[in-house]
C-alpha positions as CSV (number, residue, x, y, z in Angstrom):
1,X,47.4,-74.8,-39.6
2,X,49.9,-72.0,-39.3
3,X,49.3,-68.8,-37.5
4,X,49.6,-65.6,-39.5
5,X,52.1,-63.3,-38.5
6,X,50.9,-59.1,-38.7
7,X,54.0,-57.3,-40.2
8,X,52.5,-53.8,-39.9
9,X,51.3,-51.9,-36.3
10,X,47.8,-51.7,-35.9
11,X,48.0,-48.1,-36.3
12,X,48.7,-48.5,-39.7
13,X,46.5,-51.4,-41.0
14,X,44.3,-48.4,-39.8
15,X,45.7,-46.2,-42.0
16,X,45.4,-48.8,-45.0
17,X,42.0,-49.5,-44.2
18,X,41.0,-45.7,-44.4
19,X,43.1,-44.9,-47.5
20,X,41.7,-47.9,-49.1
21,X,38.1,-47.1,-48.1
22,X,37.2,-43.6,-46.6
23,X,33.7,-44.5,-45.7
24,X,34.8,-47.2,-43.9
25,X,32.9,-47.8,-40.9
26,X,34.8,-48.8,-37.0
27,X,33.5,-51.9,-37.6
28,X,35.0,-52.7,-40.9
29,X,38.1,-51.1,-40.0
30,X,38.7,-53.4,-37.0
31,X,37.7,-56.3,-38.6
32,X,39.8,-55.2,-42.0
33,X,42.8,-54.9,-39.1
34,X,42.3,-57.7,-37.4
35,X,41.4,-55.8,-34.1
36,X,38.6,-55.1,-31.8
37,X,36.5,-52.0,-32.4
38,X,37.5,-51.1,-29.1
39,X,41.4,-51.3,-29.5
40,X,40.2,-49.1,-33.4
41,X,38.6,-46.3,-31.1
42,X,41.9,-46.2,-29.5
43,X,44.1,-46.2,-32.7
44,X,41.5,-43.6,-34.5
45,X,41.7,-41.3,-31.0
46,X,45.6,-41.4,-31.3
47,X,45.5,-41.0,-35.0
48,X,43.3,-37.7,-34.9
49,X,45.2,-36.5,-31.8
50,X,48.3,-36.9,-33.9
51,X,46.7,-34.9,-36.8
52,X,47.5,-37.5,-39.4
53,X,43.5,-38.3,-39.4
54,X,40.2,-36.1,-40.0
55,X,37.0,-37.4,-39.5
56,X,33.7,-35.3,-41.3
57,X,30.0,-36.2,-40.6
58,X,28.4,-37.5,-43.8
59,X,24.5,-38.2,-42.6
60,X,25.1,-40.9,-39.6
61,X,28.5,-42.0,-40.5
62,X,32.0,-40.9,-40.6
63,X,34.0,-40.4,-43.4
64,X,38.1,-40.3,-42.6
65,X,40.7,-38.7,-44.5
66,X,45.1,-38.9,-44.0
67,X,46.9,-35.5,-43.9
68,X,49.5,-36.9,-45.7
69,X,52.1,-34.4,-44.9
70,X,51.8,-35.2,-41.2
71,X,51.9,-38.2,-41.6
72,X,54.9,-38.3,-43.6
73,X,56.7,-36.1,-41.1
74,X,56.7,-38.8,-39.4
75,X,56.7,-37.0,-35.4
76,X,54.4,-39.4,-33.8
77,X,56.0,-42.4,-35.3
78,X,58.3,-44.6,-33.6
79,X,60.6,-47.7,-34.8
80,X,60.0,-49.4,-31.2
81,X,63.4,-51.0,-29.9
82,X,64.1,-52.7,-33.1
83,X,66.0,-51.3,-36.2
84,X,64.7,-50.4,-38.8
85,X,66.0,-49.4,-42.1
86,X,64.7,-46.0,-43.0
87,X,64.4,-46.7,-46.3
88,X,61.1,-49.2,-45.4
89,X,59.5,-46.3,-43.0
90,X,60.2,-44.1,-46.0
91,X,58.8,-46.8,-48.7
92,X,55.9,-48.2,-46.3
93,X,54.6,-44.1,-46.0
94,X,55.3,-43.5,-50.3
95,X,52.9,-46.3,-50.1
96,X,50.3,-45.3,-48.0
97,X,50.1,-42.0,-49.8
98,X,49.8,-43.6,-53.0
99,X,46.8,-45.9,-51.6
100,X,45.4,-42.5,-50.2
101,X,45.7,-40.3,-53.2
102,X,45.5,-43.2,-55.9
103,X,48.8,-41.9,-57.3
104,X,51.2,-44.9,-58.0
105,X,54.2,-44.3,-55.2
């Protein structure tokens, strides 16, 4: 059987994951991501110390929310060594906020 490839960075199969479901718990996003809950506590710490997340208490659990306009500013955000076009960073965050705000990108 072939091995699936990821195409996204586990930062934002993160981000999918919370704009797709707010309530989601650690555990379902690292297992919606494909990661350990360990390496999700790390995303989600670098993710609110970037601004682009906000966690609020609901009872025992966490619900997340995307500050969109961080994110889309893009600071924190790296292409790594490779290039890439920025017309798929700029489609791949349209995207995101559309999953996040349920508007069509």
């Amino acid at each position: 059987m072939a091995k699936s490839w990821g195409f996204l960075t586990n930062h934002a199969h993160v981000l999918i994951q919370i704009a797709r479901d707010p309530r989601s718990t650690v555990r379902e996003i690292a297992n919606a991501a494909g990661i350990t809950e360990r390496a999700t506590h790390s995303v989600l710490g670098d993710l609110r110390e970037g601004g682009i997340v906000h966690a609020t208490r609901d009872g025992r659990n966490n619900v997340y929310s995307i500050d969109i306009q961080t994110l889309i500013k893009g600071e924190r955000w790296s292409a790594s060594d490779m290039e890439i076009p920025q017309s798929l960073i700029d489609a791949t965050l349209r995207g995101l906020a559309g999953v996040a705000t349920g508007i069509p990108a």
